[in-house]
C-alpha positions, 0 to 999 in steps of 0.5 A: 076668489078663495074657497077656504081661508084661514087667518092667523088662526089659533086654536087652543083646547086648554093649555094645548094649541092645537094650531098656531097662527095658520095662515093658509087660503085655497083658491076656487077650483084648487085641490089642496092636500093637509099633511102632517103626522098625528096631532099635527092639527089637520082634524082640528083644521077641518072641524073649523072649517065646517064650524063644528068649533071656533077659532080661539083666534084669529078667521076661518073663511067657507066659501066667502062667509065666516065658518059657522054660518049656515050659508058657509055650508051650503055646496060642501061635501063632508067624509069624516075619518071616523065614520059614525052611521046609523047602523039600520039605516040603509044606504038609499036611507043615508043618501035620501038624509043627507040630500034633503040636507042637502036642499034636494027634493023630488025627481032631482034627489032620487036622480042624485042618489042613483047617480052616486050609488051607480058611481061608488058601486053601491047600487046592488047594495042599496037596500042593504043596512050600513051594520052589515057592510065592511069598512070598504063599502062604508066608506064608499057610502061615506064617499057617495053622500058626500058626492051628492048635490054637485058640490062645490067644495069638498073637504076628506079626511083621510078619504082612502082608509079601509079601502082596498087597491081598486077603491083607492083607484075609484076614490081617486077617479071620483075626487079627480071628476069632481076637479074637472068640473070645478070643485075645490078639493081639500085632502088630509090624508097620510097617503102621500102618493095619493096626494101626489096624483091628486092634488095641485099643492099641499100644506105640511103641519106640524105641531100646529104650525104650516112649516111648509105650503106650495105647489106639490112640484116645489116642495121636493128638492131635486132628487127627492120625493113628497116623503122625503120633502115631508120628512125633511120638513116635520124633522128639520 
């Protein structure tokens, strides 16, 4: 069973394709990570998955329904790159949104919400407004709303920016917790060693176009590291 697929999927905005005939799926439980320099179409794969646009052609598949779908949604935990958060909600105020979105209630939501504050180190910081938090404790506040629920997929991109070196290594132990009790994980990121630790394969982009996908032991040659694999496949 796949978590996520896409179809010979095109997407164009105007004359530009943003993709190109992408064919890629992600098996149930997989982590998978999204490479490629800017532009390469890692955002637009993403914002099709959670439907917020439609392929020009072709099939983006969320958890077996068509992307767009409400029920596609529903188990799929989100961190944009550019998080946008009101700035005088507090942070239990985000958490209780998001887990009422979520389909969480009563005792099961502030259990949830403890859960995830506790385990992003926001708990002291609760009450506070997210206009006076640093990038760091936002992004871990992006981290914690996506954690809420159990989800069964999650979807980062560029999970790690503005955190510092203890945050990264937090990040990386919540996403591998999350593995361990089944979720599939699909990481855009930059950071290629944390996609190294992290993921089971990656999918490099550019322009538009998947030039190279396997499992994260395969795609070096002998000798070479993920950057190097990734350079060689983005430059020829």
């Amino acid at each position: 069973m796949f978590a996520l697929e896409f179809s010979r999927v095109t997407k164009r905005y105007g004359r530009r394709e943003a993709l190109r005939e992408v064919d890629l799926r992600v098996p149930e439980g997989s982590a998978l990570g999204l490479l490629g320099p800017n532009g390469a179409g890692k955002t637009t794969a993403l914002r099709l998955l959670l439907g917020f646009t439609r392929p020009t052609v072709g099939d983006v598949r969320l958890r077996g329904s068509s992307a767009g779908e409400p029920r596609s949604r529903v188990g799929v935990g989100y961190l944009p790159e550019r998080l946008q958060l009101p700035a005088r909600m507090t942070v239990k105020g985000l958490l209780r949104l998001h887990g009422r979105l979520a389909g969480l209630a009563g005792g099961e939501l502030e259990r949830e919400i403890a859960g995830a504050l506790e385990k992003t180190g926001l708990a002291d910081r609760s009450h506070d407004r997210l206009g006076s938090l640093s990038k760091g404790l936002l992004q871990r506040a992006g981290f914690a709303q996506a954690l809420l629920g159990r989800p069964a997929v999650l979807l980062l991109d560029e999970p790690t920016s503005g955190l510092d070196p203890l945050g990264i290594r937090d990040a990386r132990d919540w996403i591998q917790q999350e593995r361990e009790r089944g979720c599939t994980v699909l990481v855009s990121s930059h950071v290629l060693s944390e996609v190294e630790r992290i993921c089971d394969s990656a999918a490099i982009l550019h322009e538009g176009r998947i030039v190279k996908h396997g499992p994260i032991d395969s795609l070096a040659e002998p000798g070479e590291s993920l950057e190097d694999a990734f350079v060689r496949a983005v430059r020829g």
